[in-house]
C-alpha positions as CSV (number, residue, x, y, z in Angstrom):
1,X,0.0,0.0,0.0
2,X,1.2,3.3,-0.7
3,X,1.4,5.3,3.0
4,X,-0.8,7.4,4.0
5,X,1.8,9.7,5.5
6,X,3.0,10.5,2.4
7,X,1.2,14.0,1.2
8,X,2.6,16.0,-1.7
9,X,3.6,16.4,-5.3
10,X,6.8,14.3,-7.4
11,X,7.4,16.7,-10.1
12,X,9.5,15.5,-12.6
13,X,11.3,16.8,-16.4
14,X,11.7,15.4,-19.2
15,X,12.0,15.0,-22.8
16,X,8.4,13.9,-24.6
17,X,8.5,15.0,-28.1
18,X,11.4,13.5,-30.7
19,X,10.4,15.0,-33.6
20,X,7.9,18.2,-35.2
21,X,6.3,17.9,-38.6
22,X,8.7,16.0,-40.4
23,X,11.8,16.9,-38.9
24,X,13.6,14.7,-36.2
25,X,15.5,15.8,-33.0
26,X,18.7,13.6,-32.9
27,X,20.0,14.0,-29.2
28,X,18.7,12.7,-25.9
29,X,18.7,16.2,-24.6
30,X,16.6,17.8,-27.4
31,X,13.6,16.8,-27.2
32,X,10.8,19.0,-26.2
33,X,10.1,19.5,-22.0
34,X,7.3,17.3,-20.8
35,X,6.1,17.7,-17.3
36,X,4.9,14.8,-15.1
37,X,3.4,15.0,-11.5
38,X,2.3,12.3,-9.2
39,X,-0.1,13.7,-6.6
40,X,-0.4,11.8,-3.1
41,X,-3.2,12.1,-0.7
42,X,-4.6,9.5,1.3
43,X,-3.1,6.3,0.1
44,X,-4.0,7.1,-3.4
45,X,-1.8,8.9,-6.3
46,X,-3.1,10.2,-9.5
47,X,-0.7,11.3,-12.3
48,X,-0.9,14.5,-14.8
49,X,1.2,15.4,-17.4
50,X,1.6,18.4,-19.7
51,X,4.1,19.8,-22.2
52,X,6.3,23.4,-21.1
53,X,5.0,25.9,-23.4
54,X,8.4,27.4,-23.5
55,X,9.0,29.4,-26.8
56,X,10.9,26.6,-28.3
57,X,8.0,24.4,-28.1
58,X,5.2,26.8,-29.1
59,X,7.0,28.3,-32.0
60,X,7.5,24.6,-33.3
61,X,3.6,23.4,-32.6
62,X,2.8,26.9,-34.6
63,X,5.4,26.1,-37.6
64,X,5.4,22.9,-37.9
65,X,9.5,22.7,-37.3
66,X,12.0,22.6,-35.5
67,X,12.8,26.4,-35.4
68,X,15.0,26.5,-32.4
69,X,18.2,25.2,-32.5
70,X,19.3,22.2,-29.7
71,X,21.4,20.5,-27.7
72,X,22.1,18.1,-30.9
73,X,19.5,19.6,-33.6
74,X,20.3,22.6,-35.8
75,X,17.5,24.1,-36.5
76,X,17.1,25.4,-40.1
77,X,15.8,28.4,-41.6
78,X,12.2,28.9,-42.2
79,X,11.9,26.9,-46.0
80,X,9.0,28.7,-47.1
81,X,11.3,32.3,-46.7
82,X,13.2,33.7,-50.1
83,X,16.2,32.5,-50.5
84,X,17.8,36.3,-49.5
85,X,15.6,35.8,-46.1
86,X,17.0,32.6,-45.6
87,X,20.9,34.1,-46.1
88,X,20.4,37.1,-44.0
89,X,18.6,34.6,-41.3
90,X,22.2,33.2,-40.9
91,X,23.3,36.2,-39.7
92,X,20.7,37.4,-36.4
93,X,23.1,36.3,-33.8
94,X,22.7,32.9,-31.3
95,X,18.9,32.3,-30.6
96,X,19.2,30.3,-27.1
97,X,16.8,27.7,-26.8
98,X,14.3,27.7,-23.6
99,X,13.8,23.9,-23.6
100,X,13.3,23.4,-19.8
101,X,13.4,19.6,-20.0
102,X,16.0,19.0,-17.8
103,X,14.8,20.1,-14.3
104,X,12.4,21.5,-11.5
105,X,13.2,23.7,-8.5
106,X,12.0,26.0,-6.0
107,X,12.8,29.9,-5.8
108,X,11.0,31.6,-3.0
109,X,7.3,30.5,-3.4
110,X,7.8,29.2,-7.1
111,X,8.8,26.9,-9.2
112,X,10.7,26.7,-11.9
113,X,11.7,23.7,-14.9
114,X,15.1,24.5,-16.3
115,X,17.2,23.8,-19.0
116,X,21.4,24.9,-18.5
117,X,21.1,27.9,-20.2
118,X,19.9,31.5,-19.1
119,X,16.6,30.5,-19.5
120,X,14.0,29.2,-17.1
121,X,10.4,28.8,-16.9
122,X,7.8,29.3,-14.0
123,X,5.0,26.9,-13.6
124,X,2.0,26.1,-12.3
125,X,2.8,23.6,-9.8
126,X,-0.9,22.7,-9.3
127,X,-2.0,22.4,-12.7
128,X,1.6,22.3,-14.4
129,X,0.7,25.5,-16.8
130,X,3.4,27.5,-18.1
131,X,3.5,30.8,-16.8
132,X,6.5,32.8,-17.7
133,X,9.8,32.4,-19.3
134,X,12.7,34.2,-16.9
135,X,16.0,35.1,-18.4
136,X,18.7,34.7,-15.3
137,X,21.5,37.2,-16.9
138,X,18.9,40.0,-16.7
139,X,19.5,39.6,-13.4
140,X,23.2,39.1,-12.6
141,X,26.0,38.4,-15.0
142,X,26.2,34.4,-16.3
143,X,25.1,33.3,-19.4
144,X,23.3,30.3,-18.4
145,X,23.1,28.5,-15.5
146,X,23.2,24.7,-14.2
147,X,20.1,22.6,-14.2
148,X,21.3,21.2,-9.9
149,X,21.5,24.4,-7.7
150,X,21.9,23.9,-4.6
151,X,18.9,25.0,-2.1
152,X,19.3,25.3,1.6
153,X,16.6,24.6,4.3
154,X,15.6,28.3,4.3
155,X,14.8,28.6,1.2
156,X,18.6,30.0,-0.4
157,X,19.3,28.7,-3.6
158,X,22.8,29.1,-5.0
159,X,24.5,28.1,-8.7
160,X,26.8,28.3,-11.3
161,X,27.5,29.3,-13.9
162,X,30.1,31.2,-16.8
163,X,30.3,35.0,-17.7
164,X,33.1,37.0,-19.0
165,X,35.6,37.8,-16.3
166,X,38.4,40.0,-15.9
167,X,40.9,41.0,-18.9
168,X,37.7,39.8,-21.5
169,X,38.3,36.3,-20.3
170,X,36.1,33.8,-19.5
171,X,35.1,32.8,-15.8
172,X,32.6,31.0,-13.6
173,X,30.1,32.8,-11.1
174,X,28.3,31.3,-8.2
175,X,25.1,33.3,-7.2
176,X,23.4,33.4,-4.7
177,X,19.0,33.9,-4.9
178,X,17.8,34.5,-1.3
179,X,14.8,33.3,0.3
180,X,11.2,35.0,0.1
181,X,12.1,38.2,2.2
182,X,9.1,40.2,4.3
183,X,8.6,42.6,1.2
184,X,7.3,39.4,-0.7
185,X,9.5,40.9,-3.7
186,X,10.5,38.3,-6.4
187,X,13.8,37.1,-5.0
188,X,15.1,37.0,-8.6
189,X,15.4,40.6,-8.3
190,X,18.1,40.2,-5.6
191,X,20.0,37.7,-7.0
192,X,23.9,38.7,-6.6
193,X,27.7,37.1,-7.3
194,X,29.2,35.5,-4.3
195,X,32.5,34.6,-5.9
196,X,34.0,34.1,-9.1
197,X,36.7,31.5,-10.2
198,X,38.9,31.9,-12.9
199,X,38.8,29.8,-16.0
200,X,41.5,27.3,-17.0
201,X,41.2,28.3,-21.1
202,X,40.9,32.1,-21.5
203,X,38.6,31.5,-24.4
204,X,37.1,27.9,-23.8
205,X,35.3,27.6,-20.5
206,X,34.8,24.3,-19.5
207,X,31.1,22.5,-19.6
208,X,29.4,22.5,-16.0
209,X,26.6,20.4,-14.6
210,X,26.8,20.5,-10.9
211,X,29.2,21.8,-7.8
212,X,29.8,21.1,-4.3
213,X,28.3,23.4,-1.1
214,X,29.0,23.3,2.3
215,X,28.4,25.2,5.3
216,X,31.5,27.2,4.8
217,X,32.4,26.4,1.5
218,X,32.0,26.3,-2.6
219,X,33.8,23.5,-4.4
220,X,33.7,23.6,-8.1
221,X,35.3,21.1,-10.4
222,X,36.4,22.1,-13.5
223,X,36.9,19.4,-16.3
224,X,38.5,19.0,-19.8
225,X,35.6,19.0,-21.8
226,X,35.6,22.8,-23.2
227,X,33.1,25.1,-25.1
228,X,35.2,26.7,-27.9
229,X,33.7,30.0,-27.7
230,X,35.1,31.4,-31.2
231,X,32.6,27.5,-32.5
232,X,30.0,28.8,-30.6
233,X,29.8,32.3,-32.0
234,X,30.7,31.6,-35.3
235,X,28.6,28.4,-36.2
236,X,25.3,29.4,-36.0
237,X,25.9,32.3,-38.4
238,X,28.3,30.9,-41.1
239,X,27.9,27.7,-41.7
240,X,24.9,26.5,-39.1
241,X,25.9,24.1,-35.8
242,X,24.0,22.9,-32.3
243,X,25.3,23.0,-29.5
244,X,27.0,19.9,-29.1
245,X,29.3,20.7,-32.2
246,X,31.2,23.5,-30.0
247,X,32.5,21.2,-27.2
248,X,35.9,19.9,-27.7
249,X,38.1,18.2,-25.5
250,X,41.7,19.6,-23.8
251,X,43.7,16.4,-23.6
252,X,46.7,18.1,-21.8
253,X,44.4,19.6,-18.9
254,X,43.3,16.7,-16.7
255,X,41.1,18.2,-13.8
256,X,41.1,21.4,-11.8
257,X,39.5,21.9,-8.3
258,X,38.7,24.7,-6.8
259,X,38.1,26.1,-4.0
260,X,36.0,29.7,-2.6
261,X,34.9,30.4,1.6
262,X,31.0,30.6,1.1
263,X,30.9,33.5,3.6
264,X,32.9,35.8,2.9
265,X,33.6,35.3,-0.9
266,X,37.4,34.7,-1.1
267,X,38.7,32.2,-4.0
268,X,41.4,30.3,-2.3
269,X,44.2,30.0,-4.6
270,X,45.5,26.2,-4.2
271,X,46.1,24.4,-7.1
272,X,44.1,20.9,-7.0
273,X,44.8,18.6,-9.8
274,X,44.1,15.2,-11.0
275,X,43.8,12.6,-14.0
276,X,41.3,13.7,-16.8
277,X,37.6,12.9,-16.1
278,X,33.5,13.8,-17.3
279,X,31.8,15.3,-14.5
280,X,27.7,15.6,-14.3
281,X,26.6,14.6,-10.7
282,X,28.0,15.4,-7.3
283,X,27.2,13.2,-4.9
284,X,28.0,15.3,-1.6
285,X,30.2,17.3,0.1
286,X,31.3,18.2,3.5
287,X,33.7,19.2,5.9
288,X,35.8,16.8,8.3
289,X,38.6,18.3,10.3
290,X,40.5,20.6,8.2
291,X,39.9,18.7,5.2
292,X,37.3,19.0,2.4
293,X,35.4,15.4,1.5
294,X,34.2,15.4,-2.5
295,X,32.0,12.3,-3.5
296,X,31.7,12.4,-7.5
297,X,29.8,10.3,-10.2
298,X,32.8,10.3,-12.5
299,X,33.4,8.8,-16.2
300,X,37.6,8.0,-16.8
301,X,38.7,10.4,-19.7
302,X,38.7,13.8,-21.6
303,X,36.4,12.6,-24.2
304,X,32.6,13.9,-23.9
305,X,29.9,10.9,-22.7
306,X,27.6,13.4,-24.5
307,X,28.7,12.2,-28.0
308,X,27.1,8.4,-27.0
309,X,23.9,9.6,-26.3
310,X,22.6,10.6,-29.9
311,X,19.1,8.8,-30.5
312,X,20.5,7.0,-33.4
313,X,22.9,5.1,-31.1
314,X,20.9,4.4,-28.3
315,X,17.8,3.3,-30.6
316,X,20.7,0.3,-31.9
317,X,20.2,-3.2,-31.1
318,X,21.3,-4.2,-27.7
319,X,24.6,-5.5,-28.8
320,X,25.5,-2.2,-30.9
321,X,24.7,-0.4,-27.6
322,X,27.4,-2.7,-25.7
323,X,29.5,-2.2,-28.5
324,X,29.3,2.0,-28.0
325,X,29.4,1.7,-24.7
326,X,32.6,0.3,-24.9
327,X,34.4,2.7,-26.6
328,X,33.3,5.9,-23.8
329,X,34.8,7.0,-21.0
330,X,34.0,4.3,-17.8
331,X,32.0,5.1,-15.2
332,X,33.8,5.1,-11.4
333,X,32.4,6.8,-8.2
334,X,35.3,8.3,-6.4
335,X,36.3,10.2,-3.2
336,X,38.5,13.3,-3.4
337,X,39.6,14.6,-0.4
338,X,41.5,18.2,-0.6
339,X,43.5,19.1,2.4
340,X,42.6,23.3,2.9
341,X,45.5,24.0,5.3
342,X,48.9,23.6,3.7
343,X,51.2,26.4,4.7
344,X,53.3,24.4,6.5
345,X,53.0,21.4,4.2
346,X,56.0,19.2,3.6
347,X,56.9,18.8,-0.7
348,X,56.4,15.0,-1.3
349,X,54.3,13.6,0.8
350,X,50.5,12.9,1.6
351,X,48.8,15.8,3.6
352,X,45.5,13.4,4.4
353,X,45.7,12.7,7.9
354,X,41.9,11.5,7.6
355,X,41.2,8.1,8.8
356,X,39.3,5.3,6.8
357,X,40.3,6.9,3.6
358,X,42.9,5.6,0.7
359,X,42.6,9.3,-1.1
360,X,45.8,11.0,-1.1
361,X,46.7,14.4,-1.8
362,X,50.3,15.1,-2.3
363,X,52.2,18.7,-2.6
364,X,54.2,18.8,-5.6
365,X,57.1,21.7,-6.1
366,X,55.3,23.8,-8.2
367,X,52.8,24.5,-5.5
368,X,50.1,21.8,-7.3
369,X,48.5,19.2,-4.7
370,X,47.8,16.3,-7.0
371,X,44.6,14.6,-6.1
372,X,44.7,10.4,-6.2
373,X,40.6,9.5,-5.5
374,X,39.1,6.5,-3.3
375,X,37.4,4.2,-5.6
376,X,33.3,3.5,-3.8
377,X,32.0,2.0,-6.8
378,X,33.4,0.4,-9.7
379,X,32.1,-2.1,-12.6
380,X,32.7,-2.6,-16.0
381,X,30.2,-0.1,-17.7
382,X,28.4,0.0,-14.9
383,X,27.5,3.0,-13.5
384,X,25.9,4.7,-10.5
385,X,24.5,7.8,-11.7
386,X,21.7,10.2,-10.9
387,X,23.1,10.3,-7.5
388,X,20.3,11.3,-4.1
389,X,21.2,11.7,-0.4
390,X,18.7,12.7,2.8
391,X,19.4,16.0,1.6
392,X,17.6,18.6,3.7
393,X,19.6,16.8,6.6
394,X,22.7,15.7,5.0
395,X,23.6,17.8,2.2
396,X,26.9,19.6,2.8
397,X,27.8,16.9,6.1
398,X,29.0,13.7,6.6
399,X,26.7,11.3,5.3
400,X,26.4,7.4,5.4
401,X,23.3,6.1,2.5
402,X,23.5,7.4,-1.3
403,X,20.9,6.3,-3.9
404,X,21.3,6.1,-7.7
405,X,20.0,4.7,-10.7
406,X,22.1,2.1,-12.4
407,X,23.3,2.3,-15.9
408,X,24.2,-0.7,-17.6
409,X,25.9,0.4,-21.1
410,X,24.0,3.8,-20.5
411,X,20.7,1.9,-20.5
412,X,19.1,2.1,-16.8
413,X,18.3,-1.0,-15.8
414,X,18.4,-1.1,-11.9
415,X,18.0,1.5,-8.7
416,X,21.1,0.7,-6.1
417,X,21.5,2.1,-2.2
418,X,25.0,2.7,-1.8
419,X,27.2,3.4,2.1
420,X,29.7,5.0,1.2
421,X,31.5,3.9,4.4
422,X,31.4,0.3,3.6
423,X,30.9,0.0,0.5
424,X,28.0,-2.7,0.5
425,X,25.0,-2.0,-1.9
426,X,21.5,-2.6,-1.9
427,X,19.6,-3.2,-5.6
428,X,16.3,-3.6,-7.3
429,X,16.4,-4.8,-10.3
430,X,13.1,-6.7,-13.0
431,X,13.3,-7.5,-16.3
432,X,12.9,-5.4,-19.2
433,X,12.1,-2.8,-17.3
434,X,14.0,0.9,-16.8
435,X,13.9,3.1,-13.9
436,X,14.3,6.4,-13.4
437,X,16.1,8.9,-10.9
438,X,15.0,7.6,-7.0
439,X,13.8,10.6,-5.1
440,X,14.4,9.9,-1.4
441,X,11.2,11.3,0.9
442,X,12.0,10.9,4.8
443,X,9.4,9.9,6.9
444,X,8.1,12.4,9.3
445,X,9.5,12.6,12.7
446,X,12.4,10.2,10.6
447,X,15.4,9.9,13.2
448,X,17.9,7.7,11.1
449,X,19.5,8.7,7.6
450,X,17.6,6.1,5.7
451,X,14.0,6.3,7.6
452,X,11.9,6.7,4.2
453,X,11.2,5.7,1.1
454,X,12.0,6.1,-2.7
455,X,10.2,7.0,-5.5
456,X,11.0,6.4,-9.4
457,X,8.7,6.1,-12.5
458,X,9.5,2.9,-14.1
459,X,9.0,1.9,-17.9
460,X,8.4,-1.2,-18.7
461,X,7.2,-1.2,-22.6
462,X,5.8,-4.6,-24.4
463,X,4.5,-5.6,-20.7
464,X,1.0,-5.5,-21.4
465,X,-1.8,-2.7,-21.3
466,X,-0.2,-0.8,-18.5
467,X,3.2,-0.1,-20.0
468,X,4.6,2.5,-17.3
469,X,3.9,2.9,-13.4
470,X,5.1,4.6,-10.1
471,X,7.3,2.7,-7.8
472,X,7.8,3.0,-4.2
473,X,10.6,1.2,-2.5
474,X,11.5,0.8,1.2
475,X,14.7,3.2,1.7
476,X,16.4,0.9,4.1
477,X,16.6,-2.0,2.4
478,X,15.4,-1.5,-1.3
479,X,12.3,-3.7,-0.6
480,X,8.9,-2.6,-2.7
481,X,6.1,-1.3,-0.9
482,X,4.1,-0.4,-3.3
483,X,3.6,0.6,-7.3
484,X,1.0,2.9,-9.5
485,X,0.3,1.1,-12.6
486,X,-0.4,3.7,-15.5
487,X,-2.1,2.5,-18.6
488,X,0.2,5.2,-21.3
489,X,3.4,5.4,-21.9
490,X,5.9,7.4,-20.3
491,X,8.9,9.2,-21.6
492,X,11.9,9.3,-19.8
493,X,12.4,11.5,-17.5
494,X,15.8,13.4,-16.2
495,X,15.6,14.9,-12.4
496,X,12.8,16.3,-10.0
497,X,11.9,16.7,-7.0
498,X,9.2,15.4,-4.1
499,X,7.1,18.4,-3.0
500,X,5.5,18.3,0.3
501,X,1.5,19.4,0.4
């Protein structure tokens, strides 16, 4: 039975249109934003659904087209214009695409689905309308923003994301949006820059999904797969690209950490480096006795995972997939641990002094700490992704339980309970069937870590008339309690959220 304790709203993003008219979108991360929410109340859940009229989607219902250009999908000038339209149409400068399909998340008393661009759009949360497209860099200066802020039990909500810096290069910003304040003004309007770190590439800032908060600190990770800026200008009006054509990989780089104090704003100029890897989820962060603890979802390499997700590849037979899968970066959940105190540091030797840890951290001559990880999780093209923790109560502090959805050759086949103490994992696991990103929900009064439960929409398609439904599993021990059976089909869906009624 689904428990009665359990009141609220799981709102959740995704892609649910491939193509318009004739024209196909070729990348996971181009198709058009589709809203789902699962209402609970009394035992009993009832699911709606409805597409974010963003302007990418309404211009294309109106045309017929793809008019918008993608993550993957360029789109092309209007066919019916002149052929002098269509060449001057080249020439108008990026249009940034509003897609919110990526998503949801609370500022003040609204909500908002997001894409990781400048662009995001209120909703409804009741009916799931569209109510206004909001453009962040009106705002403060970044030119888009990350789809995983970070929000704080009252209400804070911080980011990241890149702007032009000092000396006309590029840089990264982390605002900061403060809760609903007495006035009851929008709390966009106060949105400011807490810090700024410098990029590694003047020219080619490097592609962000997530960053690390704790009470006291900002961690950002800063990887080798780049945006050539020049690309990115230049494509759209010469000779027509998305965005996906403008990342290229620095092979010489590996990884850069750093580091800011959350209060007061200061970048802390240490040098944290490591071996090359792709970066989308962190797990958590936290402090521990003079020492900063970084859990990551990594993939080993400089090449983008990106370029393995077109449609085309992932629409293959099962043993093309494998055979893809192969050839990307592999999937490892590591532990960084970066030592903040090292005036007194000796050259040579490991400054982790943190027990129950294999990470080392060693000062090199030229003032760089090279990082060396903990391995949690490791399988051949297996991966833990998606990454949740209890995180009103545990985000930014030490932490025991993390839940994620398991990816086997990119294809998610399984939801796993990880501790990240011991190691030992929990799964559940059917066949032919694909889960999505478990939401942890405590349970009121909830006085251990795992006291709750999980939710994830599963698809199960060719199983019958009810090809979709809502799972509920038992957060300490992956257990079902109970599932929603839906009789349509359900697109895949990216993140969300569980909101409390």
């Amino acid at each position: 039975k689904i428990p009665v304790w359990l009141k609220g709203s799981l709102l959740r993003c995704g892609p649910g249109l491939f193509e318009v008219g004739s024209e196909p979108f070729y990348h996971l991360f181009d198709g058009q934003a589709l809203l789902h929410k699962f209402d609970f109340k009394e035992g009993h859940v009832t699911y709606y659904r409805r597409f974010v009229r963003t302007d990418a989607y309404v211009r294309a219902m109106t045309e017929k087209r793809i008019v918008i250009t993608e993550f993957g999908t360029y789109a092309y000038p209007d066919p019916c214009k002149n052929i002098f339209s269509r060449f001057f149409s080249y020439f108008q400068g990026v249009e940034i695409t509003d897609n919110a399909l990526v998503n949801v998340y609370p500022v003040g008393e609204d909500f908002y689905a997001c894409t990781e661009t400048n662009f995001i759009t209120k909703i409804n949360t009741e009916n799931l309308e569209t109510i206004k497209k909001v453009d962040i860099s009106k705002y403060v200066s970044v030119n888009g923003v990350t789809a995983h802020p970070h929000i704080e039990n009252d209400g804070t909500v911080y980011n990241i994301g890149n702007c032009f810096g000092k000396n006309l290069s590029f840089a990264y910003n982390i605002i900061r949006i403060p809760p609903l304040q007495a006035d009851k003004k929008d709390p966009m309007t106060k949105c400011e820059v807490v810090v700024q770190f410098p990029c590694s590439e003047r020219f080619k800032p490097s592609y962000v999904h997530s960053f690390g908060l704790t009470p006291n600190y900002i961690v950002f990770v800063e990887t080798p797969v780049k945006i050539n800026l020049l690309k990115f200008l230049s494509s759209w009006s010469l000779w027509g690209a998305n965005y996906m054509d403008c990342f290229e990989s620095n092979e010489k780089m590996g990884v850069w950490m750093h580091v800011a104090d959350k209060k007061n704003g200061e970048y802390l100029n240490i040098k944290y480096r490591t071996s090359p890897f792709n970066l989308f989820h962190h797990i958590n962060t936290y402090e521990d006795n003079g020492f900063l603890v970084v859990d990551l979802c990594t993939w080993k390499g400089y090449e983008f995972v990106y370029n393995y997700l077109y449609l085309a590849n992932l629409r293959e037979n099962w043993e093309e997939v494998k055979k893809n899968a192969q050839k990307a970066p592999q999937p490892e959940v590591r532990r960084y641990v970066l030592p903040l105190n090292i005036e007194k540091a000796d050259t040579g030797k490991n400054l982790i002094t943190l027990p129950n840890t294999t990470a080392t951290a060693i000062l090199h001559s030229d003032d760089t700490i090279w990082l060396d990880p903990e391995v949690i999780f490791s399988g051949p093209r297996q991966a833990f992704e998606f990454p949740q923790i209890n995180y009103a109560k545990y985000s930014g502090k030490p932490y025991t339980y993390a839940y994620g959805l398991g990816l086997n050759h990119f294809v998610p086949d399984r939801l796993c309970k990880m501790n990240v103490k011991t190691k030992e994992t929990w799964v559940w696991q059917e066949p032919d069937t694909y889960p999505s990103e478990p939401i942890f929900v405590p349970q009121p009064e909830a006085i251990e870590e795992d006291d709750g439960i999980i939710l994830s929409i599963v698809i199960s398609p060719g199983c019958g008339p009810k090809p979709a439904y809502l799972l509920i599993l038992n957060a300490k021990n992956m257990s079902e309690v109970a599932r929603a059976q839906v009789d349509i089909n359900i697109p895949v869906t990216f993140h969300g959220l569980f909101k409390r009624a």
